[in-house]
VOBA-1610 file (N, C-alpha, C; in pm, whole numbers, padded with zeros to 5 digits, always signed):
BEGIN
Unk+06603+08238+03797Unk+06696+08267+03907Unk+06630+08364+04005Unk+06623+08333+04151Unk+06578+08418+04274Unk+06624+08536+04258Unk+06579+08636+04287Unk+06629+08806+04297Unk+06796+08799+04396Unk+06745+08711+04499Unk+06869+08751+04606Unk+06924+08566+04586Unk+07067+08514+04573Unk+07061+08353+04562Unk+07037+08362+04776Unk+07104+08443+04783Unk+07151+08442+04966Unk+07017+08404+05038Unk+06945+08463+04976Unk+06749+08458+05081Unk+06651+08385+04984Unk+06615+08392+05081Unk+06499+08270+05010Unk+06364+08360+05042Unk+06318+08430+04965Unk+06181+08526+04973Unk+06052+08383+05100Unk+06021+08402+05195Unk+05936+08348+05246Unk+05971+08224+05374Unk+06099+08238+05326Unk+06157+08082+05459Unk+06115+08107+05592Unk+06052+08028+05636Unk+06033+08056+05761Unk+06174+08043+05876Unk+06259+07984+05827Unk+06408+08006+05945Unk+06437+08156+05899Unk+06450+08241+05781Unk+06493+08339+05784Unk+06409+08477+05822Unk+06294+08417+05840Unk+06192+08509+05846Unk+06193+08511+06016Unk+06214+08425+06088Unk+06241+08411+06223Unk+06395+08489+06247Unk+06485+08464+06169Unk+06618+08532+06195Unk+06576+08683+06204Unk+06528+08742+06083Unk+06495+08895+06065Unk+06430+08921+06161Unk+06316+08845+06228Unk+06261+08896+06344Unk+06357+08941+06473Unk+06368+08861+06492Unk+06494+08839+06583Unk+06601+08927+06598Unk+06643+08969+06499Unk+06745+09085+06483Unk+06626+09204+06510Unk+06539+09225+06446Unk+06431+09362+06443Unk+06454+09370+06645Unk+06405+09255+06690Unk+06376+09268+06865Unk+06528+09283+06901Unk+06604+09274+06887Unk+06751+09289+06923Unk+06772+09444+06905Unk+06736+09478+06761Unk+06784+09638+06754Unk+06664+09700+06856Unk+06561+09683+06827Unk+06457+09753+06920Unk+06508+09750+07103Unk+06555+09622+07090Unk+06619+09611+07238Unk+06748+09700+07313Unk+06792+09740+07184Unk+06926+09849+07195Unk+06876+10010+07175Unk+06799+10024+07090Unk+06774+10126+07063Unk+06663+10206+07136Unk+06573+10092+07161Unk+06443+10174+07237Unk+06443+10153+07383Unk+06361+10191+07416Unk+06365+10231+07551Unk+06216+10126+07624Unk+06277+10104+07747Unk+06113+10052+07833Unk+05990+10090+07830Unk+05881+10086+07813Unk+05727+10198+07811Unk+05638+10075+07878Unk+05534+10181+07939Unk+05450+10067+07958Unk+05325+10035+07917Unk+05266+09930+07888Unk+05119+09938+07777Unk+05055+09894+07870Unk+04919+09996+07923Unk+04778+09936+07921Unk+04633+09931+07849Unk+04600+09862+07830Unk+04502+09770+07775Unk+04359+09873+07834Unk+04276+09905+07723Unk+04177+10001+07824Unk+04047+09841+07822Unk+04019+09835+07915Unk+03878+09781+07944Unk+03769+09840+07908Unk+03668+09763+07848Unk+03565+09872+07887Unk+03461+09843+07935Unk+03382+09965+07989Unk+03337+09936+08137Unk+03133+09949+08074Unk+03121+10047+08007Unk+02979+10054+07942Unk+03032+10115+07798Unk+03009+10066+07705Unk+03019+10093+07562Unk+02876+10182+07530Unk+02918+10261+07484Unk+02785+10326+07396Unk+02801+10297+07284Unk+02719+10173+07245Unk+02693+10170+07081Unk+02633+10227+06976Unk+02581+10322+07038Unk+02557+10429+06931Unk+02653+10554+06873Unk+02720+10552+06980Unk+02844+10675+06966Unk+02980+10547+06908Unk+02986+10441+06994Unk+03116+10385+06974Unk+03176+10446+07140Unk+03163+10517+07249Unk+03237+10561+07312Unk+03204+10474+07453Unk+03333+10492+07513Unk+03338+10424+07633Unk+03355+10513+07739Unk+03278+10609+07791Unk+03321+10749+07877Unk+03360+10679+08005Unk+03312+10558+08082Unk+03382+10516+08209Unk+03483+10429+08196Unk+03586+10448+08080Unk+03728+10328+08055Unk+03742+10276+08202Unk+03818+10174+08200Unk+03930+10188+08319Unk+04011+10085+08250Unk+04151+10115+08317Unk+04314+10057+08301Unk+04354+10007+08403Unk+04330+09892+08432Unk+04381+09854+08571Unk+04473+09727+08554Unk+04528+09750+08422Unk+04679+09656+08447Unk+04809+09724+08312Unk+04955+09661+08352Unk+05023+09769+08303Unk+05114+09585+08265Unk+05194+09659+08131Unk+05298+09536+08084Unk+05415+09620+08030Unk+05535+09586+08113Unk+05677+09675+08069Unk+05669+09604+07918Unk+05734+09708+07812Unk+05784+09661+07706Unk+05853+09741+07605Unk+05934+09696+07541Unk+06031+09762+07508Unk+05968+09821+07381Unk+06004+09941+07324Unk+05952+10008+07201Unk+06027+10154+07160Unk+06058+10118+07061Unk+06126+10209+06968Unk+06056+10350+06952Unk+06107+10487+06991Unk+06052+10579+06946Unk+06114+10667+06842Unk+05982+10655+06707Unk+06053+10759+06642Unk+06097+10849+06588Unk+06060+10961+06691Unk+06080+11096+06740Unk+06181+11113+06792Unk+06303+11102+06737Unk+06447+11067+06815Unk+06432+11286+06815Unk+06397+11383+06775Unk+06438+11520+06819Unk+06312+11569+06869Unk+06239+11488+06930Unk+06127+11537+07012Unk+05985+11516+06939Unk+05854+11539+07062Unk+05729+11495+06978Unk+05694+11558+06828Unk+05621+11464+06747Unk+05578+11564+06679Unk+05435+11615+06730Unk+05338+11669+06615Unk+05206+11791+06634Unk+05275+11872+06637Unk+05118+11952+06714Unk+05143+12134+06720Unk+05200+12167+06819Unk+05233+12039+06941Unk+05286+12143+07047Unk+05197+12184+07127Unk+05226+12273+07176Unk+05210+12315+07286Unk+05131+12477+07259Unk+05011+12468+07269Unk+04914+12576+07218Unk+04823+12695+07336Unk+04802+12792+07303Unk+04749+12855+07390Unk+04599+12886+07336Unk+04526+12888+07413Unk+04363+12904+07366Unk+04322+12991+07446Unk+04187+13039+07476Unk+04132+13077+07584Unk+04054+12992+07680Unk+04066+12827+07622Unk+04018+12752+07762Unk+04140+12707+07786Unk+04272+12704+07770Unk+04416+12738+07873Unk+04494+12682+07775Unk+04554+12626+07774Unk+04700+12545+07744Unk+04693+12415+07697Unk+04671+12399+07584Unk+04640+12270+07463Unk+04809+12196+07451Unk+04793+12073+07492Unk+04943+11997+07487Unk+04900+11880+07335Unk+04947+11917+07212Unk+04897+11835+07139Unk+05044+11771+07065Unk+05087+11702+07173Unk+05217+11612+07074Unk+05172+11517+07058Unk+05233+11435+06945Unk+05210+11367+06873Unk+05347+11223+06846Unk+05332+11118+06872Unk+05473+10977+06903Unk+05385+10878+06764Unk+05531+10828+06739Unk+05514+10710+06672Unk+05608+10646+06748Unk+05547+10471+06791Unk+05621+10369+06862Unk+05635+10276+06778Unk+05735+10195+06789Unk+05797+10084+06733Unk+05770+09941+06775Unk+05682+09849+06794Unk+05723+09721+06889Unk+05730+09560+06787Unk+05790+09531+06848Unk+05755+09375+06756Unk+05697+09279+06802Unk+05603+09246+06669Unk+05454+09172+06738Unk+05523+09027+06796Unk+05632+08956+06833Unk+05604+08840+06893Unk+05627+08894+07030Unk+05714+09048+07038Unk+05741+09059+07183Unk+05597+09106+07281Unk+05519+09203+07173Unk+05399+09247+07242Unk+05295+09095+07265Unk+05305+08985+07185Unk+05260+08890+07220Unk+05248+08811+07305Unk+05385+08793+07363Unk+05467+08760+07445Unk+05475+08801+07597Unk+05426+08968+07616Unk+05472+09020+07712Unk+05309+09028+07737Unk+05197+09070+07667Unk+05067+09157+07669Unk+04943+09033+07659Unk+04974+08988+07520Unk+04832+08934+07544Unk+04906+08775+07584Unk+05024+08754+07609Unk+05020+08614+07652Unk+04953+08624+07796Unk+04977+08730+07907Unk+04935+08747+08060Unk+04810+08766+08043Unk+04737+08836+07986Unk+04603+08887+08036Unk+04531+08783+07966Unk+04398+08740+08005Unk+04282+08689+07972Unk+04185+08730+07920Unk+04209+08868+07921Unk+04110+08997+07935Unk+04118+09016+07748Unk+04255+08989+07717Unk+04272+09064+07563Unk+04244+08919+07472Unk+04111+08973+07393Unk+04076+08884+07287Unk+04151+08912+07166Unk+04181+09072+07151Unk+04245+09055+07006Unk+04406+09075+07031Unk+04457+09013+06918Unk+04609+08950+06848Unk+04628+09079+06813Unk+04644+09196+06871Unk+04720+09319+06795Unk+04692+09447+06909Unk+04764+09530+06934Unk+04767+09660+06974Unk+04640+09750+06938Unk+04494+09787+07042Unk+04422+09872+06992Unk+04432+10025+07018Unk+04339+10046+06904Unk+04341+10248+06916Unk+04276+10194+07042Unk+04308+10305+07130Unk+04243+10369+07258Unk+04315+10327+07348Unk+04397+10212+07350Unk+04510+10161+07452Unk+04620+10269+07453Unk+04687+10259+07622Unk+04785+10358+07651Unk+04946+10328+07640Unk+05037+10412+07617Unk+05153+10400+07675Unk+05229+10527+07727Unk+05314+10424+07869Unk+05328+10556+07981Unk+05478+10558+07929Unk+05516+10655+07933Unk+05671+10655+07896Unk+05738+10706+08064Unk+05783+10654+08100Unk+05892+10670+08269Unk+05962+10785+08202Unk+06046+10822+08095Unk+06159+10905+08082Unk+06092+11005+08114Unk+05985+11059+08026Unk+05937+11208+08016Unk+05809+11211+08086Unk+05761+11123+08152Unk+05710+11115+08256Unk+05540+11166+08195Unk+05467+11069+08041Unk+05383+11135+07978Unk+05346+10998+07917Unk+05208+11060+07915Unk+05124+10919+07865Unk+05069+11007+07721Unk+05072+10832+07628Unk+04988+10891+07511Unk+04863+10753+07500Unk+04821+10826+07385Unk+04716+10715+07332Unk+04707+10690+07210Unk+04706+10553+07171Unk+04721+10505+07078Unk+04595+10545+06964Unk+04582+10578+06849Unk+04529+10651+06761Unk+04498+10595+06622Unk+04639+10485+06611Unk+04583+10400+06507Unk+04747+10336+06483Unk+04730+10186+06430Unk+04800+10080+06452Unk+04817+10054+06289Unk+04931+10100+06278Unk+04979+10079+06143Unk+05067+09879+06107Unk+05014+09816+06021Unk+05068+09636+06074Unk+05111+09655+05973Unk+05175+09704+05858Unk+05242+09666+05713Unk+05350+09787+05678Unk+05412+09823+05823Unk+05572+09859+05786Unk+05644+09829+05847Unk+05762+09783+05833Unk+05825+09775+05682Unk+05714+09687+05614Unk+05687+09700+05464Unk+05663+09644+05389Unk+05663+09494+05356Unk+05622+09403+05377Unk+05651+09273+05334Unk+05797+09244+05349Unk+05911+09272+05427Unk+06013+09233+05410Unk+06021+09047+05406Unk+06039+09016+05326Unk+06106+08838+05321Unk+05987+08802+05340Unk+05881+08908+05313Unk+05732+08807+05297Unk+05673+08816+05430Unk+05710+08940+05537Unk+05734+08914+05665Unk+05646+09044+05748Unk+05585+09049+05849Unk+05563+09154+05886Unk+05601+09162+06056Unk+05729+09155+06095Unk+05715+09175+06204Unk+05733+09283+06303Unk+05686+09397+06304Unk+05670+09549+06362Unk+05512+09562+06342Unk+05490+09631+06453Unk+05395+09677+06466Unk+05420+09892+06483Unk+05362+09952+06405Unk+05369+10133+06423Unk+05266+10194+06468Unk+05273+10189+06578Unk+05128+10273+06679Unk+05162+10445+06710Unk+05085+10524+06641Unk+05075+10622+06590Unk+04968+10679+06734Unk+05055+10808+06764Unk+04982+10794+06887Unk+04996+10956+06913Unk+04861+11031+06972Unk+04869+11152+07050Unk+04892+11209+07235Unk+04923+11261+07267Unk+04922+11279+07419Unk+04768+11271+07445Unk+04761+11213+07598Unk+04647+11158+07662Unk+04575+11226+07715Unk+04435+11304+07695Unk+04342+11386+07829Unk+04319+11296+07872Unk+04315+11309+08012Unk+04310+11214+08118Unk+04114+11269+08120Unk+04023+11182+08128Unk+03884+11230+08151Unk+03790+11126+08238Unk+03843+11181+08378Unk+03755+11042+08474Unk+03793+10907+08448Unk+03867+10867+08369Unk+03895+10728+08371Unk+03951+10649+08478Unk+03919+10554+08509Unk+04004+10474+08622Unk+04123+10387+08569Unk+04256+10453+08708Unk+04391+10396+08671Unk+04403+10344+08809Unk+04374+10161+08804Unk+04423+10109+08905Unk+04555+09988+08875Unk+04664+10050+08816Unk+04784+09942+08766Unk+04873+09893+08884Unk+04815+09983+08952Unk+04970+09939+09056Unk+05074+10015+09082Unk+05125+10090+08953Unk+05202+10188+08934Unk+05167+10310+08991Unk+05274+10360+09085Unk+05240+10492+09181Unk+05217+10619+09017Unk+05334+10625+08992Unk+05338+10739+08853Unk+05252+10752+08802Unk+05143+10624+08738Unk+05056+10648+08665Unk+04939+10622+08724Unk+04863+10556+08855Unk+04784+10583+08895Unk+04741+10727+08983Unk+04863+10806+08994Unk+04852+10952+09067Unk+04767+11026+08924Unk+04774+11006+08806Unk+04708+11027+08717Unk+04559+11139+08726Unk+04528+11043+08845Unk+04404+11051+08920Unk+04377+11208+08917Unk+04441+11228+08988Unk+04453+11379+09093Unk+04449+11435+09047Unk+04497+11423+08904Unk+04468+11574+08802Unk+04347+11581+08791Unk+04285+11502+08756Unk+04103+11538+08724Unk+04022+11622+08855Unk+03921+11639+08870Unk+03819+11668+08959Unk+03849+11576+09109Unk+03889+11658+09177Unk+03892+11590+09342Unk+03796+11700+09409Unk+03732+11553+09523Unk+03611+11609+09628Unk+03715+11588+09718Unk+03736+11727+09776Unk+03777+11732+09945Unk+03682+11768+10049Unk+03676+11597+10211Unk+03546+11628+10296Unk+03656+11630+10402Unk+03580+11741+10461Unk+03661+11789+10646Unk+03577+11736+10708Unk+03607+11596+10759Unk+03543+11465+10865Unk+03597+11497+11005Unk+03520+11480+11073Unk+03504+11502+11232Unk+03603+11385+11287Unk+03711+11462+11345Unk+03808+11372+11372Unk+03781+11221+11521Unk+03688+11337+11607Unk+03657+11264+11710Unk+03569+11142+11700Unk+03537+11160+11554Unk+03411+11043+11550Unk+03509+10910+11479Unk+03628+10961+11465Unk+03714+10853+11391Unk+03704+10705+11418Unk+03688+10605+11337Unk+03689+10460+11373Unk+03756+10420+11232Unk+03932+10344+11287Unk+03954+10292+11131Unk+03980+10372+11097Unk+04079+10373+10962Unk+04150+10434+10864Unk+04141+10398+10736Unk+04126+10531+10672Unk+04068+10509+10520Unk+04201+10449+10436Unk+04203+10378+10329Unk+04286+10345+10242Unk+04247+10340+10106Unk+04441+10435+10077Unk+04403+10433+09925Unk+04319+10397+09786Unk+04230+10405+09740Unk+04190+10309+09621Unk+04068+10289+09620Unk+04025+10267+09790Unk+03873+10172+09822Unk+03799+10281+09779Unk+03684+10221+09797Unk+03533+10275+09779Unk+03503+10326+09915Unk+03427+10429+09914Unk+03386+10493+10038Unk+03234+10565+09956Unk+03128+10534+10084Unk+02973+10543+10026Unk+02888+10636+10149Unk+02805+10733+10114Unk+02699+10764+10198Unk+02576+10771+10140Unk+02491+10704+10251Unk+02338+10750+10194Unk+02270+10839+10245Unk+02227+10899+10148Unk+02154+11025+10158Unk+02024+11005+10209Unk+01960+11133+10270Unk+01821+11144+10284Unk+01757+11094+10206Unk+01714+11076+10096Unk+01651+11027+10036Unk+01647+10942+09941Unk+01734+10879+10015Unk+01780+10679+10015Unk+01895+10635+09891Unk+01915+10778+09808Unk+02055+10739+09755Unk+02161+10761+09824Unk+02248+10654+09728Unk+02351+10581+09770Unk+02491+10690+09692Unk+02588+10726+09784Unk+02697+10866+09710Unk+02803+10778+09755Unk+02892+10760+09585Unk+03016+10645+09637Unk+03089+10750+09582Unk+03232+10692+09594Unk+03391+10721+09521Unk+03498+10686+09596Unk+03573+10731+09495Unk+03746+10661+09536Unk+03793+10724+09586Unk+03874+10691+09689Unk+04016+10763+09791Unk+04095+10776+09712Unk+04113+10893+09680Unk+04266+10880+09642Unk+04374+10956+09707Unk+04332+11053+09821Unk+04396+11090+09952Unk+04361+11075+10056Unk+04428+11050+10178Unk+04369+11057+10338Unk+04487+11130+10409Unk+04451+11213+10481Unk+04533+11283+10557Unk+04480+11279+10727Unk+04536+11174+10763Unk+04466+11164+10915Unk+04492+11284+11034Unk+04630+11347+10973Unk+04607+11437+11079Unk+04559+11509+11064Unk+04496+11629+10977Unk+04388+11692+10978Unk+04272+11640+10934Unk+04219+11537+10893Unk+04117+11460+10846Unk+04057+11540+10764Unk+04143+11498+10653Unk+04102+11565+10502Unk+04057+11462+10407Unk+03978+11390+10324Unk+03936+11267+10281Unk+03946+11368+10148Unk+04008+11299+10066Unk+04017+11335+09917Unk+03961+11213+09825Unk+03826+11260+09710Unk+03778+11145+09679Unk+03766+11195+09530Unk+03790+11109+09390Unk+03773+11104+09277Unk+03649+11017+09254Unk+03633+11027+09107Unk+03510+10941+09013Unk+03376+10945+09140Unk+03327+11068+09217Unk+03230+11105+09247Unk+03093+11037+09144Unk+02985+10962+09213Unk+02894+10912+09140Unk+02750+10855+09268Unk+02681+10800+09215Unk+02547+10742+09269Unk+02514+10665+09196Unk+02408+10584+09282Unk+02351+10475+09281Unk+02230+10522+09144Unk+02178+10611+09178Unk+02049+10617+09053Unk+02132+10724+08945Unk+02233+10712+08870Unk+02314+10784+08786Unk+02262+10914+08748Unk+02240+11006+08885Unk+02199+11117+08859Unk+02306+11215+08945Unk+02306+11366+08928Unk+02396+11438+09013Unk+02359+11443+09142Unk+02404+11412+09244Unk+02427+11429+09377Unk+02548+11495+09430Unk+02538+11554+09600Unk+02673+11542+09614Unk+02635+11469+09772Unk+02799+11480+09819Unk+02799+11467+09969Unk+02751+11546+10058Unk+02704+11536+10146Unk+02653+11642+10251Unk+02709+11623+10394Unk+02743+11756+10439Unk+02773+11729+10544Unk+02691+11674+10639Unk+02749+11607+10799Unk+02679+11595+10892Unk+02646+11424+10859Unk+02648+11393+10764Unk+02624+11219+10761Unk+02761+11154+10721Unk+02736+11032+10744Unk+02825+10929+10796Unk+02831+10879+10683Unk+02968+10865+10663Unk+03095+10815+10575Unk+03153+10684+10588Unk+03143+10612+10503Unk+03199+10465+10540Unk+03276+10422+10420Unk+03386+10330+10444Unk+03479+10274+10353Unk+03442+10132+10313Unk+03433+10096+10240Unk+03395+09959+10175Unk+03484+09856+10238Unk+03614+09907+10225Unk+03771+09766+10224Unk+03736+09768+10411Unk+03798+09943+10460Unk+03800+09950+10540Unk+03742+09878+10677Unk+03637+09937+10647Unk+03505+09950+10728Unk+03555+10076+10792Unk+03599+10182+10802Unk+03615+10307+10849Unk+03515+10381+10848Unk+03445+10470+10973Unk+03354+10535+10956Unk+03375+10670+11005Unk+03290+10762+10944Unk+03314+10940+10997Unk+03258+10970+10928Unk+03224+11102+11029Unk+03121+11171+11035Unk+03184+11304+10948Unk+03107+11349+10800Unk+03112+11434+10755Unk+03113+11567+10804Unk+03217+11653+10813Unk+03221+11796+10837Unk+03165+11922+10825Unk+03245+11889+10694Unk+03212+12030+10578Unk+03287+11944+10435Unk+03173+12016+10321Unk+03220+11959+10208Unk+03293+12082+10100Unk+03442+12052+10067Unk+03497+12187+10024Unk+03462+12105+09840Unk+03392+12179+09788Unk+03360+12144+09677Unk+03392+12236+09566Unk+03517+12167+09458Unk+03608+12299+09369Unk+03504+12322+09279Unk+03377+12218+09236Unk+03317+12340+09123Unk+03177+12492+09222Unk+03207+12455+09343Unk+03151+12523+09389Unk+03251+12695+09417Unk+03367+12649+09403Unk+03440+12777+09402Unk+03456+12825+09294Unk+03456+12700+09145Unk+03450+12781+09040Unk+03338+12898+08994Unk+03212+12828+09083Unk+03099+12912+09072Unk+03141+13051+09100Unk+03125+13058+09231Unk+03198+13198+09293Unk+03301+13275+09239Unk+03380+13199+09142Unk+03456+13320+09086Unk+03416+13350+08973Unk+03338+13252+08929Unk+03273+13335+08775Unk+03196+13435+08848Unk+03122+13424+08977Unk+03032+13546+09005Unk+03095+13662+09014Unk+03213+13651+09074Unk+03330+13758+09110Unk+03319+13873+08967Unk+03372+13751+08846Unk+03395+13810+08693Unk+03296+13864+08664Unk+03175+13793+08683Unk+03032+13848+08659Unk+03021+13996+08717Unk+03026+14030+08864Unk+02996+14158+08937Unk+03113+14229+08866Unk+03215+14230+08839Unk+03353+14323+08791Unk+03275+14358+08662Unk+03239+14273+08576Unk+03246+14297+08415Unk+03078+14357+08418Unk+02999+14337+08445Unk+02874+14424+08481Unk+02893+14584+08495Unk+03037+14608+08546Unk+03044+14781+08547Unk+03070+14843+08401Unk+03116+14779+08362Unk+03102+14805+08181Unk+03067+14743+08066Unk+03032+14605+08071Unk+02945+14534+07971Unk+02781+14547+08040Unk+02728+14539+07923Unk+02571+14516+07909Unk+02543+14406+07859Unk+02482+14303+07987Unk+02455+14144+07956Unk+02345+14146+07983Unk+02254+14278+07940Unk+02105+14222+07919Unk+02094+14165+07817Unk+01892+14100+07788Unk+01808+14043+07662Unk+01860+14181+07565Unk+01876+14283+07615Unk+01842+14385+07444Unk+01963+14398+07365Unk+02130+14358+07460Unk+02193+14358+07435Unk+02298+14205+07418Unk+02264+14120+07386Unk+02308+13990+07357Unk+02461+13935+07358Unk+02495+14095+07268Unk+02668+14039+07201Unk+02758+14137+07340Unk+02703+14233+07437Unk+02760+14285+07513Unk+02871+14389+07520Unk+02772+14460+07415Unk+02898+14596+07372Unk+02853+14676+07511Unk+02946+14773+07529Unk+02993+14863+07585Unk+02838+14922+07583Unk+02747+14979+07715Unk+02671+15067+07719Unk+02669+15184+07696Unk+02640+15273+07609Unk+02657+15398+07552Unk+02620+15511+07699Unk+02721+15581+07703Unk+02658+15702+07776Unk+02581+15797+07720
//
């Protein structure tokens, strides 16, 4: 005699019913999020790491969170390199809906399952995490059945990656990282820069200095540019006095002045430097920088 007479351990009509109900409660209970898919752009196979990701497509979908009294982790930490945000989500989805919604659209996704390193943006709390590791066997075998997927996930450092989804919320993303602001000569204006494109100058000595718009302010002609890079993958920057051009555009201008933030970071470590010199000793004889003896 069967454990249950009512179920039939393995039926495929009932194993479709249970699904079905699972996406129904998930449909009541959870909330919209959105998943993107990280690309990757150069793999280091020796590390495993992909330092230039980019995310440039987004799929609404519904998913259960279950942290119903807030993230877990540590929270919200203080260090001396600033303010460590380390929460911690478990999401809920069911694999015919992520099937359905994710890898049925894209072309791009070879594998049948949710990977570590893929994102989800949550609209409520207005916070992205990253997926960390993809739990496929809970619940347990129900009816012989596995349909949930548990993506175990930490909050996101955003690190140079490119977010071109479409989505204003999560491609502003951007702006938190490292922005180059150039004060372009308004009179030399031709064309208007737009969002997103590529904008390139070549240098004296025949490299090529690209990046992304991710601000334009025409009335003071302020050009705000992310993912700063070159042609021979070495450090460069922009220089003033040469000519600026937009890829989409064709917009051209003439470089100003280049307000460059790690160049102010410089200057204020010098600041700290000249202050803390009146009472530390940061010579060779003194290394660890005790207090100079009178």
């Amino acid at each position: 005699m069967a454990t249950n007479p009512y179920f039939t351990q393995g039926a495929l009509g009932e194993q479709n019913l249970h699904e079905d109900i699972m996406i129904e409660a998930l449909k009541i209970y959870g909330q919209d999020v959105y998943y993107l898919p990280r690309d990757t752009v150069n793999e280091n196979h020796v590390l495993g790491a992909d330092v230039p990701s980019r995310f440039n497509s987004t799929y609404k979908v519904e998913m259960y969170l279950e942290n119903t009294e807030g993230f877990d982790g540590e929270g919200d930490l203080f260090s001396k390199f600033g303010v460590e945000i380390r929460d911690q989500a478990t999401f809920v989805v069911a694999r015919k809906r992520w099937k359905h919604t994710v890898e049925y659209y894209d072309n791009e996704i070879t594998t049948t399952r949710p990977l570590e390193g893929d994102l989800i943006y949550i609209p409520l709390s207005n916070s992205m995490f990253e997926i960390t590791q993809v739990e496929h066997e809970q619940p347990f075998y129900q009816l012989k059945d596995l349909p949930t997927y548990k993506l175990r996930c930490e909050k996101f450092e955003y690190n140079d990656e490119q977010l071109d989804t479409g989505v204003d919320a999560i491609d502003s993303i951007e702006k938190t990282g490292f922005e180059l602001k150039l004060s372009l000569v308004d009179s030399d204006g031709k064309g208007q820069f737009q969002i997103g494109e590529l904008v390139n100058q070549t240098l004296g000595t025949g490299v090529v200095m690209n990046g992304e718009v991710t601000e334009w302010n025409d009335s003071d002609s302020i050009l705000s540019l992310a993912h700063i890079g070159s042609d021979d993958d070495s450090y460069h920057m922009f220089t003033a006095g040469g000519v600026i051009t937009g890829a989409a555009s064709g917009t051209i201008r003439t470089i100003g002045s280049v307000a460059d933030e790690l160049a102010q970071v410089d200057a204020q470590n010098n600041d700290f430097e000249s202050q803390g010199i009146s009472f530390l000793d940061f010579t060779e004889t003194n290394p660890f920088g005790d207090p100079p003896s009178n």
